[in-house]
PyMOL Python script that loads the backbone (N, CA, C, O; Angstrom):
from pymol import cmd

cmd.read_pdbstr("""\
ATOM      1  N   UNK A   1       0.844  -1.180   0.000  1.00  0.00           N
ATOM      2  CA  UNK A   1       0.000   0.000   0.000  1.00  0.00           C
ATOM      3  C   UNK A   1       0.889   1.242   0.000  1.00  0.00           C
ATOM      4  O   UNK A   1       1.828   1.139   0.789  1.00  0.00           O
ATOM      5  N   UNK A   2       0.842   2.258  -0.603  1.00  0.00           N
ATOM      6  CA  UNK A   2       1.308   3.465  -0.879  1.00  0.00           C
ATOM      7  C   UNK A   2       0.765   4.586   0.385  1.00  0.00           C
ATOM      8  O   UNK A   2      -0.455   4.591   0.552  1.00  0.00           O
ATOM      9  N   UNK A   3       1.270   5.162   0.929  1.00  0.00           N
ATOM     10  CA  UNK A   3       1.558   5.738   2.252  1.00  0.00           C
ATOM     11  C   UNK A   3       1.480   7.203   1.716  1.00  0.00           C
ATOM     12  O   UNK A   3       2.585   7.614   1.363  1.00  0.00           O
ATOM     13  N   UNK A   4       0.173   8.347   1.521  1.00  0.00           N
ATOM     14  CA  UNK A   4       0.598   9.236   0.727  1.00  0.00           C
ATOM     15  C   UNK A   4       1.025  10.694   1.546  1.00  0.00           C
ATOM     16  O   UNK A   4       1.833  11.579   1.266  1.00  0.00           O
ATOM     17  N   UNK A   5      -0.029  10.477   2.824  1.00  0.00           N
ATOM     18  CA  UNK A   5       0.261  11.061   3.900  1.00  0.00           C
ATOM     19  C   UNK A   5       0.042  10.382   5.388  1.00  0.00           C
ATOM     20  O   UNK A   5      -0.097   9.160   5.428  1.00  0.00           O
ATOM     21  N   UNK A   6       0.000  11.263   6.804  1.00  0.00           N
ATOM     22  CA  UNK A   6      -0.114  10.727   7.767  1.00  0.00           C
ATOM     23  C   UNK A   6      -1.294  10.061   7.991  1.00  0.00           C
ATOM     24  O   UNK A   6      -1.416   9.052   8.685  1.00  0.00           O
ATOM     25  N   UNK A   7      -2.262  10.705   7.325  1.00  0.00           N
ATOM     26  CA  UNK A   7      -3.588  10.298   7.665  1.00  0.00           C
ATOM     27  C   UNK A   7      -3.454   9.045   6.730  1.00  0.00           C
ATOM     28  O   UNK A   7      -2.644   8.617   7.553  1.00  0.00           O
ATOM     29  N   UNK A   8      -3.477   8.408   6.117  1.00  0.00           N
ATOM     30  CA  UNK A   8      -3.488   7.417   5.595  1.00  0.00           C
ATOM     31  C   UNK A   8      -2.639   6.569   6.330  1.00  0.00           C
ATOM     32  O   UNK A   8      -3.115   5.438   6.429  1.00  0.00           O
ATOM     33  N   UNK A   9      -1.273   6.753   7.019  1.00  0.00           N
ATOM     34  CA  UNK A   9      -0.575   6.178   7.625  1.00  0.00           C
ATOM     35  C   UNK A   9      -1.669   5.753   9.023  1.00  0.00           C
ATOM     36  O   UNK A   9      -2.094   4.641   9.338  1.00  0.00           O
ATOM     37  N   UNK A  10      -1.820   6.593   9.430  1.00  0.00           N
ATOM     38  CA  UNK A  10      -2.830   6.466  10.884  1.00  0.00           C
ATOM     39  C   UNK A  10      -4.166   5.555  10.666  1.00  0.00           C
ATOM     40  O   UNK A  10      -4.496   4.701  11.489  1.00  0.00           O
ATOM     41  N   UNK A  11      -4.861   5.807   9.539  1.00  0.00           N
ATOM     42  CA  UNK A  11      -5.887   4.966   9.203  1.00  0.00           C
ATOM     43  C   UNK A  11      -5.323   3.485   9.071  1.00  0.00           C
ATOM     44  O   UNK A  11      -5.871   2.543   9.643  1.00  0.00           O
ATOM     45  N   UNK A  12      -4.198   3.343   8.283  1.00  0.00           N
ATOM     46  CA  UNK A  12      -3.429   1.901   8.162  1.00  0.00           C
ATOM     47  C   UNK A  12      -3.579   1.136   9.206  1.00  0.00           C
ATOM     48  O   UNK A  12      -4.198   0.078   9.091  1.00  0.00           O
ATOM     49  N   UNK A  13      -2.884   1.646  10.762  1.00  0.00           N
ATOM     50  CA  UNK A  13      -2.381   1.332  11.855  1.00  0.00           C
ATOM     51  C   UNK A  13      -3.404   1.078  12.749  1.00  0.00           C
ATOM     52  O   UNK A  13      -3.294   0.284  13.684  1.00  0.00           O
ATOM     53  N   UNK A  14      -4.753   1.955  12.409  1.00  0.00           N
ATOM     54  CA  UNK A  14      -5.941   1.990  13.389  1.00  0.00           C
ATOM     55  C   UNK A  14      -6.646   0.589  12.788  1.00  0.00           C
ATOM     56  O   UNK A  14      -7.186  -0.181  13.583  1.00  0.00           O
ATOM     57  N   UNK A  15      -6.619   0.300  11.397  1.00  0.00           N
ATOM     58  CA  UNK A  15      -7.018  -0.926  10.813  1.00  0.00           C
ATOM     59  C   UNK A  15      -6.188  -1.685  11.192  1.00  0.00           C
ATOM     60  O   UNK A  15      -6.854  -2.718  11.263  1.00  0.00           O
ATOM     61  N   UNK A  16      -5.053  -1.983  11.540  1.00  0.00           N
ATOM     62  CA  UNK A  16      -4.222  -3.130  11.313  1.00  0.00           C
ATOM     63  C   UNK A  16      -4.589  -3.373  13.176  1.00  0.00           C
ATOM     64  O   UNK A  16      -4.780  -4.543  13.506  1.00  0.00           O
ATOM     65  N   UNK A  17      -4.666  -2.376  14.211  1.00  0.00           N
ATOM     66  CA  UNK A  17      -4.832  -2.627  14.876  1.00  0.00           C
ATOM     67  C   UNK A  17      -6.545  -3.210  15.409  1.00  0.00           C
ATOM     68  O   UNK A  17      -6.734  -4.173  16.152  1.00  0.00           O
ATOM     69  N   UNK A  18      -7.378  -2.540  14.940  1.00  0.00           N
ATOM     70  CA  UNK A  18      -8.907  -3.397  15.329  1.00  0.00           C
ATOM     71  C   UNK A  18      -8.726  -4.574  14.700  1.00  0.00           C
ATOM     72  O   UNK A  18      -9.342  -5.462  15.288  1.00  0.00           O
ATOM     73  N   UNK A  19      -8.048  -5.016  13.603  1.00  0.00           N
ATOM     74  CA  UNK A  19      -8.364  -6.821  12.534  1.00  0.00           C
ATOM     75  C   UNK A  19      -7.774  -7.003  13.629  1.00  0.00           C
ATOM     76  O   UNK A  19      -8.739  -7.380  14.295  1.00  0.00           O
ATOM     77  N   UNK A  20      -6.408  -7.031  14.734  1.00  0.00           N
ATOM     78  CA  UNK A  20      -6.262  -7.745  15.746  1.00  0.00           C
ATOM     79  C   UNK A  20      -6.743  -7.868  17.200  1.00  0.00           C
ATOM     80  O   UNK A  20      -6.217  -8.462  18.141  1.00  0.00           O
ATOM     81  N   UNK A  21      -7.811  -7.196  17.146  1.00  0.00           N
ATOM     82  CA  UNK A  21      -8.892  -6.912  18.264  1.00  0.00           C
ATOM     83  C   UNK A  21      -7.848  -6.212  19.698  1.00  0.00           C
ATOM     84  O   UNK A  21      -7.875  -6.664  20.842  1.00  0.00           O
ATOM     85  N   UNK A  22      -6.915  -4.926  19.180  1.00  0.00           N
ATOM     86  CA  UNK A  22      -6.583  -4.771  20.291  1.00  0.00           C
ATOM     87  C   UNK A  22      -6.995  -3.476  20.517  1.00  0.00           C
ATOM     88  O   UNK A  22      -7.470  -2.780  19.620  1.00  0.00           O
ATOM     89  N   UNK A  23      -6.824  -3.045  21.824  1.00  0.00           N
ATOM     90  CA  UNK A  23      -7.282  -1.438  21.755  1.00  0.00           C
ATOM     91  C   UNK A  23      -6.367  -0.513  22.126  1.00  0.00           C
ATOM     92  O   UNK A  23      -5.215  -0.850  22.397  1.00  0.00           O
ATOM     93  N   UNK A  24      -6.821   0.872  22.182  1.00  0.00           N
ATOM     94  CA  UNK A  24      -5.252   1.473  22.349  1.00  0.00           C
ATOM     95  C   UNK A  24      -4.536   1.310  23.265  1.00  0.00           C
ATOM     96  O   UNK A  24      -3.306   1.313  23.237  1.00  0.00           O
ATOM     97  N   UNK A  25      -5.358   1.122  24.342  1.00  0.00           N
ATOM     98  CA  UNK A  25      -4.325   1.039  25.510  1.00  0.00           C
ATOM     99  C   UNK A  25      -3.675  -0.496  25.500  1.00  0.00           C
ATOM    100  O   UNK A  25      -2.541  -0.681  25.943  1.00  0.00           O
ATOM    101  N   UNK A  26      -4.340  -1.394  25.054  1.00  0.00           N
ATOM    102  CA  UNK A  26      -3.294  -2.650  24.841  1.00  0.00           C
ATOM    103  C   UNK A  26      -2.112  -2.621  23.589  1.00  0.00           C
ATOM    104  O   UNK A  26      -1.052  -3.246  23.628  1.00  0.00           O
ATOM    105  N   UNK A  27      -2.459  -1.953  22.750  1.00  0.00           N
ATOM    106  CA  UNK A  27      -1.426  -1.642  21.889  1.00  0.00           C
ATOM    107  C   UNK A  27      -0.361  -0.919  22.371  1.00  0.00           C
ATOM    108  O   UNK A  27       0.674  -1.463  21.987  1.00  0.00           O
ATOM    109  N   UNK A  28      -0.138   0.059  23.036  1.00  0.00           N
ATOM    110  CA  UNK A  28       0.645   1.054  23.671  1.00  0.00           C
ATOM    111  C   UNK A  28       1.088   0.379  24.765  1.00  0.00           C
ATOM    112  O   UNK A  28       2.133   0.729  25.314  1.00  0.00           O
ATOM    113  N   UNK A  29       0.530  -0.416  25.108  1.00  0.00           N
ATOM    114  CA  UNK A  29       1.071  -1.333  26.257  1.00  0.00           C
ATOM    115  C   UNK A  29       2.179  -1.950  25.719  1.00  0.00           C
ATOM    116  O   UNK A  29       3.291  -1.564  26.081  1.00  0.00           O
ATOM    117  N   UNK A  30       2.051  -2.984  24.788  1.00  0.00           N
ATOM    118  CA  UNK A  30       3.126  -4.116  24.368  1.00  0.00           C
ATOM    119  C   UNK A  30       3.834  -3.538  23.745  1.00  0.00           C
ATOM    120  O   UNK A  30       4.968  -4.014  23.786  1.00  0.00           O
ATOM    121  N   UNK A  31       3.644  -1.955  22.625  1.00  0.00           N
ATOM    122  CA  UNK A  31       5.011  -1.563  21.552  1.00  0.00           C
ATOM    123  C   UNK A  31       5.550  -0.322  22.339  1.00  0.00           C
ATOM    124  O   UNK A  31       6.185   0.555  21.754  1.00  0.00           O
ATOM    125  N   UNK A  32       5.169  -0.244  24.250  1.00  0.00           N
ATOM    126  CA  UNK A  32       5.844   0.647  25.132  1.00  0.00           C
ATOM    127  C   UNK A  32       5.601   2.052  24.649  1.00  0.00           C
ATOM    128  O   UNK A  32       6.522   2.866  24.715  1.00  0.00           O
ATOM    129  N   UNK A  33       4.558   2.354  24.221  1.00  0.00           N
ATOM    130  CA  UNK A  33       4.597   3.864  23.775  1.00  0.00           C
ATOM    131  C   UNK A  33       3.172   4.502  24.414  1.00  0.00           C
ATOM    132  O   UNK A  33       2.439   3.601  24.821  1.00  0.00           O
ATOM    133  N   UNK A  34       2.664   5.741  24.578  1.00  0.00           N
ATOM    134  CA  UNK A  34       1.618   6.018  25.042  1.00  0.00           C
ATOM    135  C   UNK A  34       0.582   6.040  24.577  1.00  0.00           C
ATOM    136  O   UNK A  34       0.539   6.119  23.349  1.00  0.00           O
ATOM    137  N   UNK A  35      -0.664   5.982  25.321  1.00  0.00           N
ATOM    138  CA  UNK A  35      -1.866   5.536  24.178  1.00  0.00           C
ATOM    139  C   UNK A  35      -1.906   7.671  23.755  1.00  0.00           C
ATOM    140  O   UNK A  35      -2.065   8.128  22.622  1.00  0.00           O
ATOM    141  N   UNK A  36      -1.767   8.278  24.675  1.00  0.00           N
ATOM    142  CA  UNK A  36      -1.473   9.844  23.920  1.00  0.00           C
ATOM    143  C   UNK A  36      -0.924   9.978  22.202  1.00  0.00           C
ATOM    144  O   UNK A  36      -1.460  10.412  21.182  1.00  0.00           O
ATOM    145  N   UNK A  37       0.526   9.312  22.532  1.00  0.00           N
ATOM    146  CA  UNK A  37       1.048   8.742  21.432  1.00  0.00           C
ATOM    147  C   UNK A  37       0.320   8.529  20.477  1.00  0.00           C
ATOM    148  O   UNK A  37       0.084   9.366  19.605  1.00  0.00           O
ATOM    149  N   UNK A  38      -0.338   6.865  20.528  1.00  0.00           N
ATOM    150  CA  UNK A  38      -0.760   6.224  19.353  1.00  0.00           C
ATOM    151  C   UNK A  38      -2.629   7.027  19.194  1.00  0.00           C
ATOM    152  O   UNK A  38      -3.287   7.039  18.154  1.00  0.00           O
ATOM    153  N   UNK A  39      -2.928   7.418  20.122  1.00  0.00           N
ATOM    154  CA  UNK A  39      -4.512   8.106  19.644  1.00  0.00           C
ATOM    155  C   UNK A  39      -4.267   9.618  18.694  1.00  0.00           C
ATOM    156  O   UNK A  39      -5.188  10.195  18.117  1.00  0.00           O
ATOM    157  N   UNK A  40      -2.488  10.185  18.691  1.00  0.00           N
ATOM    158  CA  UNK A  40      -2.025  11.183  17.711  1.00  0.00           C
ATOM    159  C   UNK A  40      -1.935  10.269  16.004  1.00  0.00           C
ATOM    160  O   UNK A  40      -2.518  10.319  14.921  1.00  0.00           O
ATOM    161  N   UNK A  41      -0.566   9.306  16.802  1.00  0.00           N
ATOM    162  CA  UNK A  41      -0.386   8.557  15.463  1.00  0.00           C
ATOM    163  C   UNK A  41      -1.917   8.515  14.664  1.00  0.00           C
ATOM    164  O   UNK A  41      -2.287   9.523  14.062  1.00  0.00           O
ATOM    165  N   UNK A  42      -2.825   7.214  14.703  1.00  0.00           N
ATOM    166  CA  UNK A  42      -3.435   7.406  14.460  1.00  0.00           C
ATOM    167  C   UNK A  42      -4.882   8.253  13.628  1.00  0.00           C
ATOM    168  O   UNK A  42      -5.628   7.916  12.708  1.00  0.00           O
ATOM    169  N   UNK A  43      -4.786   9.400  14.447  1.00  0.00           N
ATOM    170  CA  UNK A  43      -5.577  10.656  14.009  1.00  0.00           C
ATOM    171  C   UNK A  43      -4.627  11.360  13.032  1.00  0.00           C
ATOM    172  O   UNK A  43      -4.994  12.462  12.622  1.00  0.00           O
ATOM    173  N   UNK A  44      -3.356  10.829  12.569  1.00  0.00           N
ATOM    174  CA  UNK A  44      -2.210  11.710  11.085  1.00  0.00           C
ATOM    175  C   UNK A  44      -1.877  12.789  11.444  1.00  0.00           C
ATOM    176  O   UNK A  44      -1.644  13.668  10.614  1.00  0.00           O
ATOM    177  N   UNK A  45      -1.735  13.070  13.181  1.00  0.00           N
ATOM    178  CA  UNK A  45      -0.740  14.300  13.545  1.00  0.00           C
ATOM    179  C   UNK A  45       0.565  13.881  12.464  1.00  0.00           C
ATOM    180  O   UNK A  45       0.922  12.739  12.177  1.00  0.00           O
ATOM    181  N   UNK A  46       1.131  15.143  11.982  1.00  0.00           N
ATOM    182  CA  UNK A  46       2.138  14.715  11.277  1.00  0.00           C
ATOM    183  C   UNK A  46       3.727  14.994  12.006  1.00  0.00           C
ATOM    184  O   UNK A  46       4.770  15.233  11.396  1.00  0.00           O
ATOM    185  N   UNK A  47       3.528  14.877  13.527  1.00  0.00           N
ATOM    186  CA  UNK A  47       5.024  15.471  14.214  1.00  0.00           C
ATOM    187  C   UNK A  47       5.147  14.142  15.038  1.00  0.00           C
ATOM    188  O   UNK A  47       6.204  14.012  15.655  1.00  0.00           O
ATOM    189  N   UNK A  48       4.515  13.454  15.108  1.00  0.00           N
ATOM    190  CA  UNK A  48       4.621  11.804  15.678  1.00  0.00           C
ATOM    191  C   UNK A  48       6.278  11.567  15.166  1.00  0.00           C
ATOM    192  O   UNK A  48       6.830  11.726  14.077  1.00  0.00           O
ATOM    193  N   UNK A  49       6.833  11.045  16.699  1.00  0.00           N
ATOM    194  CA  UNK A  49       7.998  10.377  15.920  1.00  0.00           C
ATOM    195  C   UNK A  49       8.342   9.225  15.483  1.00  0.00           C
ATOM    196  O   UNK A  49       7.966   8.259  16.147  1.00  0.00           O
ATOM    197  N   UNK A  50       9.053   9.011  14.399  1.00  0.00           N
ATOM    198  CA  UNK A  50       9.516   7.978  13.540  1.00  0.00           C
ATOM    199  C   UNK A  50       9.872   7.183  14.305  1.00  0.00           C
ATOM    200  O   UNK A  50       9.576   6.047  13.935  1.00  0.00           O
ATOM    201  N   UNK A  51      10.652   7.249  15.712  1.00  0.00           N
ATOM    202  CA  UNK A  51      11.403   5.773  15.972  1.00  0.00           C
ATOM    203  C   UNK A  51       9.938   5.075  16.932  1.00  0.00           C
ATOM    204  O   UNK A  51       9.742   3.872  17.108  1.00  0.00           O
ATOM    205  N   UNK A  52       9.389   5.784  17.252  1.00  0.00           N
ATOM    206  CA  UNK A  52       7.937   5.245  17.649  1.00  0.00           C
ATOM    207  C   UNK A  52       7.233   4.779  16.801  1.00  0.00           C
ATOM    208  O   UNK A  52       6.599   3.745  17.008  1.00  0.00           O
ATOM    209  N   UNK A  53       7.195   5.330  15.842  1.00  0.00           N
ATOM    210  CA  UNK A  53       6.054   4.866  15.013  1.00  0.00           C
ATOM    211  C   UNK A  53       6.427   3.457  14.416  1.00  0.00           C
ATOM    212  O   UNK A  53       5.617   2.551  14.219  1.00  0.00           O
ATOM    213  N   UNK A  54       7.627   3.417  14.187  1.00  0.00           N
ATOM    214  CA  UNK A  54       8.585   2.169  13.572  1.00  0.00           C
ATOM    215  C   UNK A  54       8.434   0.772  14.674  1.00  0.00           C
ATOM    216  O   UNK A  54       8.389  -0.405  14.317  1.00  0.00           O
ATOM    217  N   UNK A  55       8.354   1.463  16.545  1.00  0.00           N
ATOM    218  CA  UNK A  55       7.775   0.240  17.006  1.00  0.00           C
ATOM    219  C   UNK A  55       6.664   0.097  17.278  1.00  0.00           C
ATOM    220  O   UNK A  55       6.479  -0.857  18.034  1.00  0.00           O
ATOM    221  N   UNK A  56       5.173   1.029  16.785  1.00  0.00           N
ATOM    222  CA  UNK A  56       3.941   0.007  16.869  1.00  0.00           C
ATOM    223  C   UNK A  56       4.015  -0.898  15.607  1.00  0.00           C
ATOM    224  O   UNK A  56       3.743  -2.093  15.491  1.00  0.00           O
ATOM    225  N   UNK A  57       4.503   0.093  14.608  1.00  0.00           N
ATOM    226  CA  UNK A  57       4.624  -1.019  12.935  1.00  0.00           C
ATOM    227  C   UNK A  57       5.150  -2.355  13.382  1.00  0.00           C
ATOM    228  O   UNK A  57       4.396  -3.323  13.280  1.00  0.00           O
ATOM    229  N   UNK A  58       5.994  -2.464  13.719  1.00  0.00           N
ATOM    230  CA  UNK A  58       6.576  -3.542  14.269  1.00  0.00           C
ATOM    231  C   UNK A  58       5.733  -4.651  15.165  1.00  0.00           C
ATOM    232  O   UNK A  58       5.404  -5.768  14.766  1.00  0.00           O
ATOM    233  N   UNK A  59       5.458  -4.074  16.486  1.00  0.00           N
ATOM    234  CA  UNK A  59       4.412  -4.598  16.921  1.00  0.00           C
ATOM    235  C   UNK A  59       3.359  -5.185  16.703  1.00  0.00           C
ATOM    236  O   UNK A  59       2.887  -6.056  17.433  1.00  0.00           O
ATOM    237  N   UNK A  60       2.572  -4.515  15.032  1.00  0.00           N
ATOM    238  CA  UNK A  60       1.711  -4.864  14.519  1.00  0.00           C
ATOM    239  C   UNK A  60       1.808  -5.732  13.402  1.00  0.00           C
ATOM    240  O   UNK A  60       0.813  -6.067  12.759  1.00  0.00           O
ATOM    241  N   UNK A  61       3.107  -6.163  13.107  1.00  0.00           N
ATOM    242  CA  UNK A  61       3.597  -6.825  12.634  1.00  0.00           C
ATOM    243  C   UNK A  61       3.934  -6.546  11.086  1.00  0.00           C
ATOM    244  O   UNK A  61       4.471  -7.297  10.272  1.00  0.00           O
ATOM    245  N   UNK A  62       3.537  -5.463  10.958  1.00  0.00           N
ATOM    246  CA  UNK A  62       3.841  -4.488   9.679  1.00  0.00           C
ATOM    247  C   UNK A  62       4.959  -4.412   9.564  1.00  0.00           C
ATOM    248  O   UNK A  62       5.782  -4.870  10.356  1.00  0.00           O
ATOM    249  N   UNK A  63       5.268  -3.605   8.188  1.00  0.00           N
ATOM    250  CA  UNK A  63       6.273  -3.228   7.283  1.00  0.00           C
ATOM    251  C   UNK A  63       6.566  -2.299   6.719  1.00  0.00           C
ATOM    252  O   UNK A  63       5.642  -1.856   6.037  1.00  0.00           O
ATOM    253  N   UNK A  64       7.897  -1.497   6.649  1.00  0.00           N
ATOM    254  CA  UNK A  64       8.038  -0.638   5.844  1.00  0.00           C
ATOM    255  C   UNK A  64       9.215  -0.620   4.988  1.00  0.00           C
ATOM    256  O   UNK A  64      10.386  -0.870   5.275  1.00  0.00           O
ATOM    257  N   UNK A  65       8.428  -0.114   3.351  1.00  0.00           N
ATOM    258  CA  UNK A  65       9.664  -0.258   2.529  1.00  0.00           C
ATOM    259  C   UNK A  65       9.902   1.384   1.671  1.00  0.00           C
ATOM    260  O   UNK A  65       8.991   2.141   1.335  1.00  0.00           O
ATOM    261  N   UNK A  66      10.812   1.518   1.549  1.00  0.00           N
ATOM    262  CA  UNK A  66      10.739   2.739   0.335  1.00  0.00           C
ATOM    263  C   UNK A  66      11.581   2.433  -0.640  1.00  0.00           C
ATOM    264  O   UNK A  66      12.694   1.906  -0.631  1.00  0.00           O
ATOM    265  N   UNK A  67      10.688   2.961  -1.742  1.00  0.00           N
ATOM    266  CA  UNK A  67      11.417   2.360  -3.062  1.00  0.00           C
ATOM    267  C   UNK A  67      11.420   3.818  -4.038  1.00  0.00           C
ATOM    268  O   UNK A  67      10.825   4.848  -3.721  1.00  0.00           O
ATOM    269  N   UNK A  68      11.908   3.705  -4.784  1.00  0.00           N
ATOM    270  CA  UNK A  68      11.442   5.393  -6.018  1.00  0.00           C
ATOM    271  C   UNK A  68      10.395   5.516  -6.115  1.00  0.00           C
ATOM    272  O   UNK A  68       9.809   4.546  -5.637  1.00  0.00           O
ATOM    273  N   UNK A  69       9.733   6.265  -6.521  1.00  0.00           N
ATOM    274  CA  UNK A  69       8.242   6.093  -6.810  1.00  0.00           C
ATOM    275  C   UNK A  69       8.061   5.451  -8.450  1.00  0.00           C
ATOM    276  O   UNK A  69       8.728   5.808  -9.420  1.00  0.00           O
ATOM    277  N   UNK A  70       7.132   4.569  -8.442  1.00  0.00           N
ATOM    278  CA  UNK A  70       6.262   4.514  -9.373  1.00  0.00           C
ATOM    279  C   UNK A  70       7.358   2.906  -9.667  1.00  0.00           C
ATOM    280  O   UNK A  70       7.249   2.220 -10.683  1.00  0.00           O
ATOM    281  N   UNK A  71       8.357   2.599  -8.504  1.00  0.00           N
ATOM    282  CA  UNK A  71       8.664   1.285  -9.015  1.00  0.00           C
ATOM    283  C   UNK A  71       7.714   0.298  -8.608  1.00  0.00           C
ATOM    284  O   UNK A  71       6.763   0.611  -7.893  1.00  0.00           O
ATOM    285  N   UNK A  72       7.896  -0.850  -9.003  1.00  0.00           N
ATOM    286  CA  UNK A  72       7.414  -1.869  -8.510  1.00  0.00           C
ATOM    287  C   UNK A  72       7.772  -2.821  -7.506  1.00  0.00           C
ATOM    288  O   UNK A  72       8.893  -3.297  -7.682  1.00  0.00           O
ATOM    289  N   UNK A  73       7.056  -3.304  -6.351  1.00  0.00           N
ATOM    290  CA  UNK A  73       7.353  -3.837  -4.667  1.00  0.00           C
ATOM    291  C   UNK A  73       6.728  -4.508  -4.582  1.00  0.00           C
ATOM    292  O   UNK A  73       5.967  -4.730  -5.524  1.00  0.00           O
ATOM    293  N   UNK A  74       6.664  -5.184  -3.508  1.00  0.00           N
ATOM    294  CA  UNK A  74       6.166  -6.486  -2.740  1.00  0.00           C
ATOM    295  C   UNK A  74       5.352  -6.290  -1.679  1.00  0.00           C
ATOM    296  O   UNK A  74       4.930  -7.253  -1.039  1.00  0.00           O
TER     297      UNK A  74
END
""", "prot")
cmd.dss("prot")
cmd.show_as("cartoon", "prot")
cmd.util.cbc("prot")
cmd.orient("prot")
């Protein structure tokens, strides 16, 4: 999926997190970050930081790749 802004990033994460029936505060629990935190992430504040955001992705068992644009990925 193509990532075009935060809000799309946040919508990703809020989906990836309900398909695993967790909620914020159990999410923020296990990838150690605050549910303050992830209820920003989420909502596509765009000043969220990267090394956080890299461990709910993680947590959620997601992925991130960057490639040029308009190549082709996996």
């Amino acid at each position: 999926m193509i990532i075009p802004d935060t809000g799309v990033l946040g919508q990703s994460i809020r989906n990836a997190r309900a398909v695993q029936g967790l909620s914020q505060a159990a999410l923020s629990e296990i990838a150690l970050v605050s549910t303050h935190f992830l209820s920003d992430l989420e909502r596509g504040k765009p000043t969220v930081e990267v090394g956080k955001v890299l461990k709910v992705l993680q947590t959620l068992g997601l992925e991130v790749y960057v490639v040029p644009r308009g190549a082709k990925y996996d």
